[in-house]
Every structure is written in structure tokens, then in C-alpha cells.
C-alpha positions, 0 to 999 in steps of 0.5 A, spaced: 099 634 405 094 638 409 090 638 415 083 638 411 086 632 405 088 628 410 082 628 414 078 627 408 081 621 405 080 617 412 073 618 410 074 614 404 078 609 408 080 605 413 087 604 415 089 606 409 085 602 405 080 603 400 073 599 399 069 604 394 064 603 389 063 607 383 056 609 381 058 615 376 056 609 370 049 612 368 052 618 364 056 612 360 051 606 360 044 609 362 040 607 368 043 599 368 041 594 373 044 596 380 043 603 378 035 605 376 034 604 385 041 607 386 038 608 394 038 602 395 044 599 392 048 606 395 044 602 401 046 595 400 053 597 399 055 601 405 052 596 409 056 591 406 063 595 408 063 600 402 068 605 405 064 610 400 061 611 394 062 614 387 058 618 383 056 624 378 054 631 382 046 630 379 046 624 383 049 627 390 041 628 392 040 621 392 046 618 396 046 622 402 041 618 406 042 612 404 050 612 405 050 609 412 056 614 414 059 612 408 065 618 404 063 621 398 067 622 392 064 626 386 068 625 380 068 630 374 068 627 367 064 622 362 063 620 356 057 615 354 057 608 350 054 610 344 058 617 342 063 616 337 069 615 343 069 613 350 076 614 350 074 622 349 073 624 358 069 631 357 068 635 364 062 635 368 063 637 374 068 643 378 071 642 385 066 647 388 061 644 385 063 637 388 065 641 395 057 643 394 055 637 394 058 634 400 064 630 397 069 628 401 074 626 395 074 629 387 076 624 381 078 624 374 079 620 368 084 620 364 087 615 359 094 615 358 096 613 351 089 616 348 089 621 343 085 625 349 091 624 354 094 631 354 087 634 355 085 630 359 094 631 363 092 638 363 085 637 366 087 633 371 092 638 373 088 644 374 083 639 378 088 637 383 091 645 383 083 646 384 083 641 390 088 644 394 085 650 395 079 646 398 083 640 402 079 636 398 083 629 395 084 627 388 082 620 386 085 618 379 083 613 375 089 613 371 088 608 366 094 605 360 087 605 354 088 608 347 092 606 339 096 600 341 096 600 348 097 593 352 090 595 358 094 591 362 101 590 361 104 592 368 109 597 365 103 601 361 099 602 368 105 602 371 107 609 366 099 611 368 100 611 376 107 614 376 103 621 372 097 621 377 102 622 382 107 627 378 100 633 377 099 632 384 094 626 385 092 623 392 090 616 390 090 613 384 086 607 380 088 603 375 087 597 371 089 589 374 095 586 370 093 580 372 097 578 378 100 579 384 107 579 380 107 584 375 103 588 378 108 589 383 111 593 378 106 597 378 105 599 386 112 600 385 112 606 380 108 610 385 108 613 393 101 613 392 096 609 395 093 604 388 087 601 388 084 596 382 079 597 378 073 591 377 072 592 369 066 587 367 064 582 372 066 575 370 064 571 377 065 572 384 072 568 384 075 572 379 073 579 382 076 576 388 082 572 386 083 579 382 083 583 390 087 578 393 093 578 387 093 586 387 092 586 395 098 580 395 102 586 390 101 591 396 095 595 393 091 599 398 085 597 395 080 597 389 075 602 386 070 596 383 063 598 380 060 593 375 063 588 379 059 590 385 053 594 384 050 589 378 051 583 383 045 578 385 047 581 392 051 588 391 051 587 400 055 580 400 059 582 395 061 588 398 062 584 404 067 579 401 072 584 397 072 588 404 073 582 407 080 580 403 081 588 402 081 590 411 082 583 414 086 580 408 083 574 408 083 569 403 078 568 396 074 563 400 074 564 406 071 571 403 066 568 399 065 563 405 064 569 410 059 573 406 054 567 404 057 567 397 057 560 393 065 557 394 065 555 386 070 550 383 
């Protein structure tokens, strides 16, 4: 790894550990809660402990001076939630244009196991090719998604992390098996840092039951949206994932720690 990549991904860590909040949901599901003020959750978020945020290249303009210091990774592709096929990533962004906008890291979408899973290979290929160029790193977000496909069975995600190392990614995300156990499986199928995908929200304790597991299976972190930037309180929420994610603490002494409600 060179000089310029390796400085970059500290940016958007700690210790090699990673808390990013991914914000790119307005292509997918318009301007929804959490993201119609996107400066003051960008805000919220870092000062909760965020080590960077994620979003479209449009949305660069609105996330410099709110991101308290935080990294910036741009992500190049989409699709939306009333298109024929969400599965169906197209391009949005080039490296340039994210070096342009001040990223310090790219990602990219693919859906391993999709109809689209060749296309979106090859793209994912040129992309980290592109990267290298620039010394910029590649986040993957490398899900098991498509006809017949288990989203999280441990072998399947294990399969989608394995190829975002094998075209040449710096960090990949990926889809929760749903504990420590399986998801062993999956962290040991790649030398790449892993972090966990949020998914939908479903309460302060699963999001971080979920953290605690994937960090437990030797994860490096999460990159967790909707669970983070449509909280009743995008700051404490943050605060309690990177509590578990860069302190190792314990769901509730996490949820105590940032003022969340120790549910039953």
C-alpha cells in the first residue's frame, strides 16, 4: 500500500477501526428523515465519534463545514426505490470527481449474486485501478443480494468479501450473519478490514448486540446508516456504536455511557 492510501484510510479511522456513517440514501430513498438537514446530522454525528461520513458527490458542498474534522469517502454508484430494480447500481461518480470533492476515500456497491454482479465486478475493478492512481482507498460495500440468495448466510458474504479483496479493495462492508459465530467465517475469508452493514433500524439494543457480535467475530468496525442518521438522537447513537467499535465496551454499558434507555 502506498504512502498517500495508507495516510487516507487513517482518516477515516482509528486504530484500524472503523465508525462511518453513510448519508448517499437520498438518490435511493429521497430527502427522508435525518437527511432533508443533512448539516446538522453531518454535525450530530461527528461529534458523537463518527470517524467519517458517506455521501453522493452533489452533497460535498453541504458536509465540509459540518464534519468537525471528520474523513470524507464519496461513493460512486445508485439506484432508487422506485426504479424497476434496486439491485441495478449504475455509476454516479469517477475518482477524479471524488478527489475534486475532498474525499478522502471512494466506495462502491456491488451485489454479489445479482443479475448486475458482472457489470457492477468490472466496475469495481476500473474504480480501484482508478484509485491507485490517486492513493485514494476503496471502501466496497460487497453484499451477498440477488435470485436465490441467502443476505446473510455467512458463506455467501463470506464469498462477497473475498471478491472485494480479490479486484483490488481497501476496506469492505458487508451484510451481518447474525452473530459472532458465523460471522467468524466471513472476516476469515478476507485480509481486508470488514465492517458491518446497519440495514433497518430495529432498536438501540439490536444495533448494537449486532456491533458487539460483528466486533466479537473480529470485525473492524461498521458502516451503518439508517440506524444512525434517522435516530431520535443521531449524536448518542454514535456515541454508543463507537463506544463498542474503539473502547470494546458492552451493549449496555454503551447504551449507559451515551444516555440511551437500557432496554429490557
Amino acid at each position: 500500500m502506498d504512502a498517500g492510501t495508507a495516510a487516507r484510510l487513517e482518516r477515516i479511522g482509528t486504530d484500524g477501526t472503523h465508525v462511518i456513517v453513510p448519508m448517499d440514501h437520498g438518490i435511493t430513498l429521497g430527502a427522508v428523515k435525518g437527511l432533508v438537514d443533512i448539516e446538522s446530522t453531518i454535525d450530530a454525528v461527528t461529534r458523537g465519534g463518527a470517524d467519517a461520513v458517506l455521501t453522493q458527490k452533489g452533497i460535498a458542498p453541504r458536509v465540509h463545514d459540518n464534519k468537525n474534522g471528520a474523513g470524507y469517502v464519496v461513493h460512486l454508484n445508485a439506484s432508487t426505490s422506485i426504479g424497476p430494480d434496486n439491485n441495478d447500481k449504475r455509476l454516479t461518480g469517477t475518482v477524479k470527481e471524488a478527489v475534486r470533492a475532498g474525499a478522502d476515500a471512494v466506495s462502491f456497491h456491488i451485489n454479489v449474486g445479482s443479475t448486475y454482479e458482472r457489470e457492477q465486478m468490472e466496475q469495481l475493478a476500473e474504480i480501484t485501478d482508478d484509485a491507485d492512481e490517486y492513493g485514494m482507498p476503496v471502501l466496497a460495500m460487497a453484499y451477498a443480494r440477488g435470485p436465490g440468495v441467502d443476505e446473510h448466510d455467512a458463506e455467501s458474504l463470506g464469498h462477497a468479501v473475498r471478491l472485494a479483496e480479490e479486484v483490488g479493495s481497501d476496506v469492505v462492508k458487508t451484510g451481518y450473519s447474525g452473530d459472532a459465530e458465523s460471522f467468524e467465517r466471513v472476516v476469515e475469508s478476507t485480509r481486508l478490514p470488514v465492517v458491518i452493514a446497519g440495514g433497518e433500524p430495529e432498536g438501540d439494543r439490536a444495533t448494537l448486540d449486532a456491533v458487539r457480535g460483528a466486533m466479537d467475530a473480529g470485525a473492524a468496525g461498521v458502516s451503518m446508516g439508517r440506524s444512525i442518521f434517522q435516530h431520535d438522537d443521531p449524536e448518542a447513537i454514535t456515541r454508543a456504536v463507537t463506544s463498542v467499535v474503539h473502547d470494546g465496551l458492552a451493549t449496555e454499558d454503551a447504551l449507559r455511557e451515551a444516555g440511551l434507555a437500557v432496554e429490557a
